[in-house]
LODRENDO-955331 format. One record per residue (C-alpha): x, y, z. Coordinates in nm, 4 decimals. Layout:
N
+----------+----------+----------+
!        u !        v !        w !
+----------+----------+----------+
!        X !        Y !        Z !
...
+----------+----------+----------+
***
This chain:
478
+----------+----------+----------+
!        u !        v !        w !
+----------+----------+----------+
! -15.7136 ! -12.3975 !   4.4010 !
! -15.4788 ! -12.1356 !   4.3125 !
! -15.4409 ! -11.8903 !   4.0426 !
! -15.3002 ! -12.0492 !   3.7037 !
! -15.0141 ! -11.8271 !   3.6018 !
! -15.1241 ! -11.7064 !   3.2180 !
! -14.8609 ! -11.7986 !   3.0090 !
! -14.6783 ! -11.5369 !   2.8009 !
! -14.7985 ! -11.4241 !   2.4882 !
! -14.4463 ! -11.3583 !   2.3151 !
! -14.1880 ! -11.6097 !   2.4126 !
! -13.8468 ! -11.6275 !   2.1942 !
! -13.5577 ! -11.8786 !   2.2941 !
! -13.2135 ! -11.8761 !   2.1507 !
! -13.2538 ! -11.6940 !   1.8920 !
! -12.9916 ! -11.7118 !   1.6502 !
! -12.9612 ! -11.5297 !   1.3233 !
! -12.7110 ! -11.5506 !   1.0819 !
! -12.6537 ! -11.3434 !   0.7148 !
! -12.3935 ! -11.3959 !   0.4520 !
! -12.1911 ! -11.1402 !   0.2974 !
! -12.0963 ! -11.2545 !  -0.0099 !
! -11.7173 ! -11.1476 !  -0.1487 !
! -11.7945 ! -11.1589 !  -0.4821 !
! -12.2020 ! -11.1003 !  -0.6441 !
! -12.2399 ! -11.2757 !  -0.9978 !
! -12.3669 ! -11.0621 !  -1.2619 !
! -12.4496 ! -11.3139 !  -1.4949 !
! -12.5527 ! -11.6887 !  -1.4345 !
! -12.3140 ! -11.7281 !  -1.7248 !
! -12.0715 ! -11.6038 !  -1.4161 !
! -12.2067 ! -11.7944 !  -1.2061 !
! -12.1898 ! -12.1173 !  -1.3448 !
! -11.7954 ! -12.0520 !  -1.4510 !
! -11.7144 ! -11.9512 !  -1.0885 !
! -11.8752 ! -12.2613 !  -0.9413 !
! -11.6330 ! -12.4635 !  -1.2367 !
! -11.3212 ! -12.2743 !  -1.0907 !
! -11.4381 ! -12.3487 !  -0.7565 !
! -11.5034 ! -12.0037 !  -0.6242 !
! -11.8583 ! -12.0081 !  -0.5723 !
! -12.0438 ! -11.9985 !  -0.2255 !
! -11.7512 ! -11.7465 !  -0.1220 !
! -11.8760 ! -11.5403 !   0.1932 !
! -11.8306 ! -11.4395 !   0.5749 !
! -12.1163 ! -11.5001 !   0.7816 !
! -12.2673 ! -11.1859 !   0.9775 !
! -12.4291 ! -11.3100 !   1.3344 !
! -12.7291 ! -11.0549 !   1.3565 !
! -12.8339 ! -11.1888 !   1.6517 !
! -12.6743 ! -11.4668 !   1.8993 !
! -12.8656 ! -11.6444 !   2.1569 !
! -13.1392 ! -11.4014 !   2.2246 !
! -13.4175 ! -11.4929 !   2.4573 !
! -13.7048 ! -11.2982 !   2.5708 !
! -14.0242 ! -11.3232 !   2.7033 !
! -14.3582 ! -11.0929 !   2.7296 !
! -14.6487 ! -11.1132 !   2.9585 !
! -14.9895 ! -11.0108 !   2.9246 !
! -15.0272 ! -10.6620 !   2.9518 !
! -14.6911 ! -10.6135 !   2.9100 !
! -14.5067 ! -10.3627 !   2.7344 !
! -14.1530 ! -10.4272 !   2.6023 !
! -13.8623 ! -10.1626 !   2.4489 !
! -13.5747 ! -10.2719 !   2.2791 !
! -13.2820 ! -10.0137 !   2.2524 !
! -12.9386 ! -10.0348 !   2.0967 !
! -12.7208 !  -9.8584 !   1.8596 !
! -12.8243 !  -9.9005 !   1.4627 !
! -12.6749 ! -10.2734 !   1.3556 !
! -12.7489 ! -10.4217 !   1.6775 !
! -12.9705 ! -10.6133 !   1.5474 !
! -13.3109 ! -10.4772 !   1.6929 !
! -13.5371 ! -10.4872 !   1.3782 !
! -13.3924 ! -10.8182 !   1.2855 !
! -13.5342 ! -10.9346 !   1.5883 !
! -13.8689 ! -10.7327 !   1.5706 !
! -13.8851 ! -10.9348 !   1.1978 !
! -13.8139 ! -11.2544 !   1.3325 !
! -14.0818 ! -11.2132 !   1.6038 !
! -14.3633 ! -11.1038 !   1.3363 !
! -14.2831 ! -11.4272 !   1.1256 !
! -14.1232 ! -11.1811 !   0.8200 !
! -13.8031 ! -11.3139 !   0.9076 !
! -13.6884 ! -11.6559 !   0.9646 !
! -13.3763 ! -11.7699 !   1.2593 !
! -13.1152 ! -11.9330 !   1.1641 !
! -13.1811 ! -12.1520 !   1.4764 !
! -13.4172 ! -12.1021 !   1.8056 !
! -13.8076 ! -12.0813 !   1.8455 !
! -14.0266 ! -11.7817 !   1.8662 !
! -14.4152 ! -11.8749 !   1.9925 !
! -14.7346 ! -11.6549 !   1.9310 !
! -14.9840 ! -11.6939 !   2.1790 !
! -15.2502 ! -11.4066 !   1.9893 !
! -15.2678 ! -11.2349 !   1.6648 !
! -15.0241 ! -10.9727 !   1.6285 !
! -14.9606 ! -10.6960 !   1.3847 !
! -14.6240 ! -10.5479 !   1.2719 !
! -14.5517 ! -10.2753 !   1.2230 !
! -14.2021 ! -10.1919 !   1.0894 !
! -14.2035 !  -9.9258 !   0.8306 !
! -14.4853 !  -9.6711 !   0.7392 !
! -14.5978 !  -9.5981 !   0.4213 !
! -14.5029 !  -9.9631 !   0.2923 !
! -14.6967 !  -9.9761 !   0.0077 !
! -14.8236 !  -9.6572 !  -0.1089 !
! -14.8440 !  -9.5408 !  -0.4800 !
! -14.7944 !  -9.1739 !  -0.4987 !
! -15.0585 !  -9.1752 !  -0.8047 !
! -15.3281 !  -9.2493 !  -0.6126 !
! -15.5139 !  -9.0295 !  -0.3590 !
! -15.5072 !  -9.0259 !  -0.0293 !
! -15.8691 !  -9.2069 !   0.0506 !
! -15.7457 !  -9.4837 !  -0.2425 !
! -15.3975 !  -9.5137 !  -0.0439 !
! -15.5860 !  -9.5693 !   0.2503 !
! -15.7610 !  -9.8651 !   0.1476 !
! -15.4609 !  -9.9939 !  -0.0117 !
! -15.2669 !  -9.9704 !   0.3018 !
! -15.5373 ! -10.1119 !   0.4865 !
! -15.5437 ! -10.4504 !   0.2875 !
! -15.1353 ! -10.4141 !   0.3134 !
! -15.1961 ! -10.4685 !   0.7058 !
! -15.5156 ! -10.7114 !   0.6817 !
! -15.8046 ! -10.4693 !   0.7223 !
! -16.1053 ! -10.5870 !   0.5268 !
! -16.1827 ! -10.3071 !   0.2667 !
! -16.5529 ! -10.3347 !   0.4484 !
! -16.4040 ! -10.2607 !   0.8017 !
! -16.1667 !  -9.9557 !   0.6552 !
! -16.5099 !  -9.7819 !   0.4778 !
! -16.6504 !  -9.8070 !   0.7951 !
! -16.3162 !  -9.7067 !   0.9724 !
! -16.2320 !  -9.3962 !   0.6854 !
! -16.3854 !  -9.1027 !   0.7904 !
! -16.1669 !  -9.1708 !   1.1504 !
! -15.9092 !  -9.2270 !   1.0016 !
! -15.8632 !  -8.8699 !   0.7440 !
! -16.0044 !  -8.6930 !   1.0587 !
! -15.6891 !  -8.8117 !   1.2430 !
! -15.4088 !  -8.7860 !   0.9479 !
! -15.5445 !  -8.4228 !   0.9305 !
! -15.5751 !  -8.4537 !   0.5541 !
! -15.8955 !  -8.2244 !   0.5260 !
! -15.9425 !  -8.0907 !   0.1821 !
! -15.6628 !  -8.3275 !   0.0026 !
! -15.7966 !  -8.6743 !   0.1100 !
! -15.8645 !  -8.7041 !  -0.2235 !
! -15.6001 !  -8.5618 !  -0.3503 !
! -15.3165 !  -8.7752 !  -0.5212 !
! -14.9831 !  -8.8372 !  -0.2694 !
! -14.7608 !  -8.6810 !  -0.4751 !
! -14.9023 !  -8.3289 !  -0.3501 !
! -14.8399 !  -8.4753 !  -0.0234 !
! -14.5084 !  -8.3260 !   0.1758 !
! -14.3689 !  -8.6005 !   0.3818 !
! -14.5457 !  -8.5256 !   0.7107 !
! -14.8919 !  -8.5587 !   0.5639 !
! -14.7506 !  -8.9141 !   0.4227 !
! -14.6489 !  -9.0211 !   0.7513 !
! -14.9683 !  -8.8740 !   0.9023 !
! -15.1906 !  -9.1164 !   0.6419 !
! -14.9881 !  -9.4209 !   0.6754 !
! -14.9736 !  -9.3742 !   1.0676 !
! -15.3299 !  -9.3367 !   1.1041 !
! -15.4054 !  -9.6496 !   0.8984 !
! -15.1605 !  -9.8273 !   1.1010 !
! -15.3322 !  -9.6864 !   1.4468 !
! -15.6171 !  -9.8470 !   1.3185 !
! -15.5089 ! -10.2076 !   1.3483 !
! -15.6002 ! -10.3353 !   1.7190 !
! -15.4746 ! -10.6777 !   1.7751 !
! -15.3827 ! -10.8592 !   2.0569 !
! -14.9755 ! -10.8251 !   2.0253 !
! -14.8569 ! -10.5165 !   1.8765 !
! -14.5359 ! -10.4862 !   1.7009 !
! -14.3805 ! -10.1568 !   1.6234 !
! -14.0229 ! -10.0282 !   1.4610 !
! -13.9134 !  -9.6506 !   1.5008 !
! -14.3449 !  -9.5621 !   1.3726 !
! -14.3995 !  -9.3115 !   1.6867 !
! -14.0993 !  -9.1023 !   1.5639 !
! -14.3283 !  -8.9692 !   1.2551 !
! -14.4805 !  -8.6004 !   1.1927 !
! -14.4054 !  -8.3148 !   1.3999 !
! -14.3949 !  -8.2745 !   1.7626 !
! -14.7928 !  -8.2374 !   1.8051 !
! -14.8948 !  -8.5302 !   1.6120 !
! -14.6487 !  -8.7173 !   1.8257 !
! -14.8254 !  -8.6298 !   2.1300 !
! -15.1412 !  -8.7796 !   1.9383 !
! -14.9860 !  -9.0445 !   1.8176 !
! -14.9101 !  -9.1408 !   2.1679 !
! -15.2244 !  -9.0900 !   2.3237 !
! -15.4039 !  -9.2617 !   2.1034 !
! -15.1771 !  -9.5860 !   2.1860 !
! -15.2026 !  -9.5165 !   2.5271 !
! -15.6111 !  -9.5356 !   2.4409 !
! -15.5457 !  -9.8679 !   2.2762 !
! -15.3729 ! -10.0219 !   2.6029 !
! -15.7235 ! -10.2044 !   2.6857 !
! -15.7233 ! -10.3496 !   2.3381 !
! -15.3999 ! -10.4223 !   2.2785 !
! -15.2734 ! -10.7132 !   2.5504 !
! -14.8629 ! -10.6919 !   2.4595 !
! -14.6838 ! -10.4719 !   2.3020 !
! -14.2978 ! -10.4968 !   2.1725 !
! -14.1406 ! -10.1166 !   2.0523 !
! -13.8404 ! -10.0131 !   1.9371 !
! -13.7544 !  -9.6522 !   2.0130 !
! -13.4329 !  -9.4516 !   2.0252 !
! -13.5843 !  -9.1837 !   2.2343 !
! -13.5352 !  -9.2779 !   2.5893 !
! -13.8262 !  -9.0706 !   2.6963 !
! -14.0154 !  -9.2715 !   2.5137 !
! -13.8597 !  -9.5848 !   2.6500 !
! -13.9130 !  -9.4857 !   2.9981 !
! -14.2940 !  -9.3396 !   2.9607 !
! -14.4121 !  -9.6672 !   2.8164 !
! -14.2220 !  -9.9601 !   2.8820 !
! -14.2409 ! -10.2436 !   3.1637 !
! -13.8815 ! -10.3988 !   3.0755 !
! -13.6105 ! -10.3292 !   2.8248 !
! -13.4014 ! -10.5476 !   2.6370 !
! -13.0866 ! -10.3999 !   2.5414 !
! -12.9176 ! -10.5506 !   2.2255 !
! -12.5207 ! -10.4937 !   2.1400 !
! -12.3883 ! -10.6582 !   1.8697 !
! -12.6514 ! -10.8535 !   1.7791 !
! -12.6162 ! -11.0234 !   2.1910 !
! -12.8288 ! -10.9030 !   2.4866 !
! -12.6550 ! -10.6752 !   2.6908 !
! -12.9255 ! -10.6681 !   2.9544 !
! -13.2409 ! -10.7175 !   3.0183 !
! -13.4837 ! -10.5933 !   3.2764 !
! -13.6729 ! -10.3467 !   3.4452 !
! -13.6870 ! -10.0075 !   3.2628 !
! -13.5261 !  -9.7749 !   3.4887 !
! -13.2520 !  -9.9679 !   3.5653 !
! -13.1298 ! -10.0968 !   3.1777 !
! -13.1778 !  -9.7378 !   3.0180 !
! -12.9524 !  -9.5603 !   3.2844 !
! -12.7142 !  -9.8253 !   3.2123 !
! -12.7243 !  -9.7808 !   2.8523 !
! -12.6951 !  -9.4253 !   2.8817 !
! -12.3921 !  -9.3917 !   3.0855 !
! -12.2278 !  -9.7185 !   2.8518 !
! -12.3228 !  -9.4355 !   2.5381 !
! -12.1427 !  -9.1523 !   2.7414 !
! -11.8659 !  -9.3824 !   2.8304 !
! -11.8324 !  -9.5092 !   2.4908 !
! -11.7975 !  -9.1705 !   2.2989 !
! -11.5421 !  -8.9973 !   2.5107 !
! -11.2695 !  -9.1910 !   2.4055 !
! -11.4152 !  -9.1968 !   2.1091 !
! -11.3991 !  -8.8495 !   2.0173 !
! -11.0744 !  -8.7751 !   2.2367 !
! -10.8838 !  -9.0812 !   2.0413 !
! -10.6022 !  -8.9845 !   1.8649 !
! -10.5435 !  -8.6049 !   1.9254 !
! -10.9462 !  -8.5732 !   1.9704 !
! -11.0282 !  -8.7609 !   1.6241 !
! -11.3871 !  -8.7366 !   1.6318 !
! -11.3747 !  -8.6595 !   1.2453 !
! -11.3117 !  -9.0016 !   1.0925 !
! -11.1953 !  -8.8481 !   0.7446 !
! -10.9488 !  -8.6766 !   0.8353 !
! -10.6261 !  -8.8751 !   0.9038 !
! -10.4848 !  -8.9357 !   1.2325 !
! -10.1232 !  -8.7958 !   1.0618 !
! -10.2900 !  -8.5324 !   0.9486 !
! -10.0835 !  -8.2674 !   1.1271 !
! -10.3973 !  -8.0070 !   1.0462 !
! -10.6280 !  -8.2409 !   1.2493 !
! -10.5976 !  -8.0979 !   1.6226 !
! -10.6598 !  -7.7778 !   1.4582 !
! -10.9917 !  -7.9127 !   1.3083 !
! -11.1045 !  -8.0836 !   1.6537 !
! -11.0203 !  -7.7114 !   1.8038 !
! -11.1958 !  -7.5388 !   1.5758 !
! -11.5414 !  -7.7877 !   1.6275 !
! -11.5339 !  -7.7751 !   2.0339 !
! -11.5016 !  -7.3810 !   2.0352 !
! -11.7954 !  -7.3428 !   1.8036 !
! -11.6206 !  -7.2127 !   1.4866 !
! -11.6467 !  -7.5572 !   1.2492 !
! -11.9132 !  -7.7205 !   1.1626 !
! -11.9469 !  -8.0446 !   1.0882 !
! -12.0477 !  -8.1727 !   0.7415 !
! -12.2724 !  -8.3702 !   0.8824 !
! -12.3191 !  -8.6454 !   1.1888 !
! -12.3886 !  -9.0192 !   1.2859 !
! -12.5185 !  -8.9860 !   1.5823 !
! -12.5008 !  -9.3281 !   1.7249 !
! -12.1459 !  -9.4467 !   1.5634 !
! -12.0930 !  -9.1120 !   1.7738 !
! -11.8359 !  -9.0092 !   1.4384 !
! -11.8723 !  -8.6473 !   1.2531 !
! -11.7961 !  -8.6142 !   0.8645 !
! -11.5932 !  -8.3299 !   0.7977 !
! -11.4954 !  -8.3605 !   0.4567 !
! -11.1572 !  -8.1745 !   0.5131 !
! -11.0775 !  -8.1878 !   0.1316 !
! -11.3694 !  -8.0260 !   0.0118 !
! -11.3155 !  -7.6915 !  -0.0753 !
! -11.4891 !  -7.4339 !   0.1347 !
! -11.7516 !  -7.1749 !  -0.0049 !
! -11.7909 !  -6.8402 !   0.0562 !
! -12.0850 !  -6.8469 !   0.2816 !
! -11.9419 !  -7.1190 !   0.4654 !
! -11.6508 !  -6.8504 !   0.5435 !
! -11.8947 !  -6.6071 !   0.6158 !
! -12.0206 !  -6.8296 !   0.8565 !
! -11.6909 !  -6.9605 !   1.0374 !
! -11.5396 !  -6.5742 !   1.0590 !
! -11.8206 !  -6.4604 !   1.2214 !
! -11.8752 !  -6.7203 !   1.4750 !
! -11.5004 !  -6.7046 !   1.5406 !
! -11.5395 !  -6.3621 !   1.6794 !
! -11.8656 !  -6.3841 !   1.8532 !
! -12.0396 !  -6.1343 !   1.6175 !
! -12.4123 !  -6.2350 !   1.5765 !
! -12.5906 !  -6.2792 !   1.1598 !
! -12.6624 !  -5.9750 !   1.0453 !
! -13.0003 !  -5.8899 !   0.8948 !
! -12.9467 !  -5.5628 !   0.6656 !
! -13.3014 !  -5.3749 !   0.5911 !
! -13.0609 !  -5.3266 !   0.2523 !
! -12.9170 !  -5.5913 !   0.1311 !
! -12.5728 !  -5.5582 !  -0.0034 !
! -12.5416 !  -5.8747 !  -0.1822 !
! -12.7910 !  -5.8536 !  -0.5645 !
! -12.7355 !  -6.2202 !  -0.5675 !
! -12.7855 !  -6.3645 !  -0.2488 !
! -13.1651 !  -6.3660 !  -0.1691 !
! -13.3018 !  -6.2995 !   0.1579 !
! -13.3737 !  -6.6622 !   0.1848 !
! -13.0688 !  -6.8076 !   0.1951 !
! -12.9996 !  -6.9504 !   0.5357 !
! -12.6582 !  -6.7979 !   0.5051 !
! -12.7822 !  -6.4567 !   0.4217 !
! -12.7333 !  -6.3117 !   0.7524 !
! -12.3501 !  -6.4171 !   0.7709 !
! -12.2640 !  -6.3031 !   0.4631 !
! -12.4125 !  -5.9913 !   0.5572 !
! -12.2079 !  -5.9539 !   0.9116 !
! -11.8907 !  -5.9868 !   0.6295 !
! -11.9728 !  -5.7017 !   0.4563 !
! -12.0694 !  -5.4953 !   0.7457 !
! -11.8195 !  -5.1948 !   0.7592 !
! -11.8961 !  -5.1083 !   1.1245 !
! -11.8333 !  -5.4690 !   1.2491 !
! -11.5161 !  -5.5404 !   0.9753 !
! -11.3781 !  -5.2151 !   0.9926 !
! -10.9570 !  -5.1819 !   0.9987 !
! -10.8874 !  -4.9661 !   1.2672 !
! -10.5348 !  -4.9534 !   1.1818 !
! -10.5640 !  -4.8401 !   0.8014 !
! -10.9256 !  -4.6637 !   0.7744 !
! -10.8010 !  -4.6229 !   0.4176 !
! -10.8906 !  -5.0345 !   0.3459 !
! -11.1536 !  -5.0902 !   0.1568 !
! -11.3224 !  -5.4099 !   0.1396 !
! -11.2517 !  -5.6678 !  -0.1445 !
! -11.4524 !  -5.6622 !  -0.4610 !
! -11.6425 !  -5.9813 !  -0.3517 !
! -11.7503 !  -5.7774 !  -0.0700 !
! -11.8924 !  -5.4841 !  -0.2735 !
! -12.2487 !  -5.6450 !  -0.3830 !
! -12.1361 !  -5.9447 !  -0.5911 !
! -12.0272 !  -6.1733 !  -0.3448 !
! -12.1522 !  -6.4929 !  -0.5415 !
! -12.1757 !  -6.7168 !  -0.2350 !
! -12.1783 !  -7.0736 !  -0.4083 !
! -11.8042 !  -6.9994 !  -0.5303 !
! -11.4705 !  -7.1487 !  -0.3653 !
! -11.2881 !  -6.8705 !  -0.1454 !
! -10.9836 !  -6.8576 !  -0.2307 !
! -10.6439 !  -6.8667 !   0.0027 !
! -10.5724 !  -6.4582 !  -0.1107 !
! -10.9559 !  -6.3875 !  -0.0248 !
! -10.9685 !  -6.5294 !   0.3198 !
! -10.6661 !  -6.4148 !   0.3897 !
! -10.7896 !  -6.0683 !   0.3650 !
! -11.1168 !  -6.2008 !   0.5306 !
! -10.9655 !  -6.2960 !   0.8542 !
! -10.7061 !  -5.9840 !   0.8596 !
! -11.0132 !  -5.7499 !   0.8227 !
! -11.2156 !  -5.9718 !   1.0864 !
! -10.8964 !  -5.9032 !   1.3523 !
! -10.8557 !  -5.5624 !   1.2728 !
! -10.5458 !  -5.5967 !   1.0815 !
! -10.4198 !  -5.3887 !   0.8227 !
! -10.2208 !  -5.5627 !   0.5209 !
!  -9.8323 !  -5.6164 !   0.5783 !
!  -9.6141 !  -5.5224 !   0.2671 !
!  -9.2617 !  -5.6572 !   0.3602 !
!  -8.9380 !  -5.5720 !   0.1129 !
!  -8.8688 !  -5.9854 !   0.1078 !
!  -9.2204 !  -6.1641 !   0.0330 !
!  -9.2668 !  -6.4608 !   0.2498 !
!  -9.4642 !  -6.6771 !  -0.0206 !
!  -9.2539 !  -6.7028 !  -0.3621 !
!  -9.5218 !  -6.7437 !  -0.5410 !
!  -9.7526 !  -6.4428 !  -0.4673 !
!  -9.6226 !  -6.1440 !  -0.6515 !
!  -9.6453 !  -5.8081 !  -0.4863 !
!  -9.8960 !  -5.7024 !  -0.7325 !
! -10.1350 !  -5.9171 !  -0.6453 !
! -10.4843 !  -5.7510 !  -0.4995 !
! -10.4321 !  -5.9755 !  -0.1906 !
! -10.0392 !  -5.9919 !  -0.1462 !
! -10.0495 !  -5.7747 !   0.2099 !
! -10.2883 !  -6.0046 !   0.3733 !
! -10.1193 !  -6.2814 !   0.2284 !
!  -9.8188 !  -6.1835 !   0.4186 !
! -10.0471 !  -6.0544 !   0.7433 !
! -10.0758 !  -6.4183 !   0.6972 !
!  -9.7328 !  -6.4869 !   0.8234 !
!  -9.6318 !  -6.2373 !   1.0454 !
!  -9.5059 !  -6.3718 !   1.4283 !
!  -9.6242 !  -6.0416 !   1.5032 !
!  -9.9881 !  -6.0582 !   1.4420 !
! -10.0881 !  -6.4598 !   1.4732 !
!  -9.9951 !  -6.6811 !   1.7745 !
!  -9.8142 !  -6.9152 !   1.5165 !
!  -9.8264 !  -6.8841 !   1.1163 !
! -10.0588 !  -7.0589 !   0.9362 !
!  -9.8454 !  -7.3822 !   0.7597 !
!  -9.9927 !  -7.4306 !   0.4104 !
!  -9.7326 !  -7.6218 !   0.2337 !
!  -9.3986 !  -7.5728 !   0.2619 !
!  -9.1347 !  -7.6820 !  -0.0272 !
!  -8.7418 !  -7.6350 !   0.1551 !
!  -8.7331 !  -7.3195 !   0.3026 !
!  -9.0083 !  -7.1513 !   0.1159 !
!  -9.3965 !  -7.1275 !   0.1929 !
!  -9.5925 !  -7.1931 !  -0.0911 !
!  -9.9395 !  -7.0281 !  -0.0946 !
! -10.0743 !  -7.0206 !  -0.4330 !
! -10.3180 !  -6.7707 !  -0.3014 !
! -10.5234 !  -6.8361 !  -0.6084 !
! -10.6362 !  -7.1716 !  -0.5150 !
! -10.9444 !  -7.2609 !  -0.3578 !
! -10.8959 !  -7.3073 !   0.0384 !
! -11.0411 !  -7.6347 !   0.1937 !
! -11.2354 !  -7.6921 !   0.4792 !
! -10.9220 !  -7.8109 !   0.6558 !
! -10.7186 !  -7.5086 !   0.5953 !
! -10.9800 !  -7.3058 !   0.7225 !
! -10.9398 !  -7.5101 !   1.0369 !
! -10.6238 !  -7.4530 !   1.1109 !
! -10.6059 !  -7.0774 !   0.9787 !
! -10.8940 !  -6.9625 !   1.2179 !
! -10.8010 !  -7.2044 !   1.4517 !
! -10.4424 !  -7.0170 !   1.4613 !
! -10.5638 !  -6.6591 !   1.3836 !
! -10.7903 !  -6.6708 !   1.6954 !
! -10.5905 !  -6.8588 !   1.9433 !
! -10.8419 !  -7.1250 !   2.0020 !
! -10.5658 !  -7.4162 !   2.0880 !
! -10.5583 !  -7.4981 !   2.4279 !
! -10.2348 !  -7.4801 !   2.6029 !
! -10.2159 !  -7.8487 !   2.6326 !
! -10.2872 !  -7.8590 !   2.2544 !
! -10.0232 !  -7.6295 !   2.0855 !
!  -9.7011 !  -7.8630 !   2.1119 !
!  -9.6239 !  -7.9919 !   1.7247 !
!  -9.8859 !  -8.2811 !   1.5964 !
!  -9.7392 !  -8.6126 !   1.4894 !
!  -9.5856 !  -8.5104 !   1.1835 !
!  -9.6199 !  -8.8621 !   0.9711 !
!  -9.7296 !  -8.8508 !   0.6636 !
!  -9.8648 !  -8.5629 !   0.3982 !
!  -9.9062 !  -8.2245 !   0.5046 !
! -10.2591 !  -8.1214 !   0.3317 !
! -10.3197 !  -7.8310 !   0.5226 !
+----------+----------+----------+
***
């Protein structure tokens, strides 16, 4: 007789999962009742989480699922472990299993460590008999020495995920279940984290992870499933569906961030004639963003915001290559040491690196003479003096003043009108123009977005391609 093939222990068919979002939530059941009377009750548009999804894992298998956030991957991790219920389709269990989809589930930051431990433990079906016997293992791994019994609220965040990991580690059924848990702790306890899974292979018959690192991925895993949209994009062996993935991901952003005059920066306005400036000023290094999403592959700038003086620390100095500066002296009485900025704002005040060549007679501005009060909005006079001292530039006083509204008395006017000059900048900074005049207001805070396009312009960093006129629709904000 021949071998009888073992059946496998995870088998899903069809899975389909639908959610409702609602267009209107009642407050009240008061509300509720009257809508359902008018006849607007029930009002929603279904979400498909997941459409027809089938999988299948053998014994001693290992599966990965990949896929951008919202493609439905730990709806479908839920729906395996029983949490969460298809809309339609059939998911069969052949072994206990374990889930694990979210460490530190659970915890009460008023207890201790040891008393979290046991809680946890019961959270995931350990007897409180098997964790006594299991609890000295289990501190030894999380590293908790000394503060095991120690309430969690002393805890930092690592030694939370540490605990809660190491109770979770401790749970050796047959199919194993986990969501994003090996991305916890720093990069050693990683590595242990890892190795003591790859200890529990013998124990552990299946095993079903969801990981964004591909490294990961590809170390550990048999086959991938690849979810998009809440459909299976592919499915197969490992090597094969994570180089696809990865080049669809590369594929996928280009455009993304070259769309529209290189929008990568989804609040700022494709009219927005400042924008190419802004996308200039991120490639070459000078702009940061406000912060990232890595896998909608979008940055948030927050172009409106006004801009802080350490942030224009920051920007002038990367815009001319000149490294932080860490003065044995510090010039600044209130920025500490600490500050992550401290080193830019000390490259602004350096008199060797900022020094005007042309007019030796400059000095620098008051801000830049020990009270430099880095949490305050720069100003369009101040960084106008900023960048014209950064270049090298002495201050232009013309007979005719360019901006109206800055009167020749003012501390800043000259760099104000540096500002302008055809002479000195490869094309003068727009900041709002009303008929023939440029209005500057120098006394108003600058934005992030007018930084963009004043460094952007003062250093030349357009492309050649890149300096014909942006669509000119709409409100000029910069």
């Amino acid at each position: 007789m021949g071998e009888t093939t073992k059946p496998p222990l995870i088998e899903a068919e069809h899975i389909f999962k639908e959610f409702r979002l609602y267009h209107h939530r009642h407050a009240t059941l008061k509300e509720a009742a009257v809508n359902r009377l008018r006849g607007r009750a029930g009002r929603y548009a279904p979400f498909w989480a997941l459409r027809d999804v089938s999988l299948s894992v053998a014994d001693g298998e290992v599966l990965g699922v990949i896929g951008p956030n919202g493609a439905g991957k730990s709806t479908l991790l839920g729906i395996i472990a029983g949490i969460v219920q298809p809309t339609s389709g059939r998911v069969t269990l052949r072994g206990t299993s374990a889930a694990l989809m979210g460490l530190g589930v659970g915890l009460d930051m008023r207890l201790t460590g040891r008393e979290n431990a046991y809680l946890y433990g019961s959270v995931l079906g350990v007897a409180r008999k098997e964790m006594a016997r299991r609890m000295d293992e289990i501190l030894d791994f999380a590293e908790l020495g000394e503060f095991a019994d120690s309430p969690m609220r002393t805890y930092s965040s690592g030694m939370t995920a540490r605990l809660a990991f190491s109770v979770a580690i401790s749970v050796t059924p047959e199919i194993l279940l986990l969501d994003e848990v090996l991305a916890v702790g720093d990069l050693a306890f990683r590595e242990r984290c890892l190795e003591r899974m790859m200890s529990l292979r013998e124990r552990i018959r299946s095993i079903v992870i969801i990981a964004h690192q591909m490294n990961t991925i590809q170390e550990w895993c048999d086959r991938v499933l690849w979810l998009q949209h809440g459909a299976v994009a592919a499915y197969g062996p490992t090597e094969e569906v994570t180089e696809a993935y990865e080049a669809a991901t590369r594929a996928a952003g280009a455009p993304a961030r070259r769309a529209q005059q290189g929008g990568v920066f989804r609040d700022v306005p494709y009219w927005e004639q400042a924008r190419t400036y802004v996308e200039a000023a991120y490639r070459r290094g000078v702009m940061e963003e406000r912060s990232y999403d890595a896998e909608a592959g979008v940055r948030l700038f927050a172009p409106g915001e006004a801009i802080r003086r350490r942030d224009a620390a920051r920007y002038l100095c990367k815009a001319t290559g000149k490294e932080p500066l860490e003065s044995a002296t510090p010039r600044f009485a209130d920025v500490p040491a600490t500050d992550p900025d401290y080193g830019w704002i000390e490259r602004l005040a350096d008199g060797a690196s900022w020094r005007d060549e042309a007019n030796p007679a400059v000095t620098a501005p008051a801000q830049m003479r020990g009270e430099f009060a880095p949490d305050a909005q720069v100003t369009r006079g101040e960084i106008a003096a900023y960048v014209c001292r950064a270049l090298g530039k002495a201050s232009l006083d013309r007979p005719t003043p360019t901006f109206a509204d800055v009167p020749a008395t003012h501390a800043q006017f000259g760099f104000v009108e540096r500002l302008t000059d055809p002479e000195s900048w490869h094309e003068p900074p727009v900041l709002g123009a009303v008929g023939e005049r440029r209005m500057y207001h120098p006394a108003d805070s600058v934005t992030r977005i007018q930084a963009a396009v004043i460094l952007t312009r003062a250093w030349n960093l357009l492309p050649q391609a890149e300096e014909e006129a942006p669509d000119t629709k709409g409100r000029d904000d910069g």
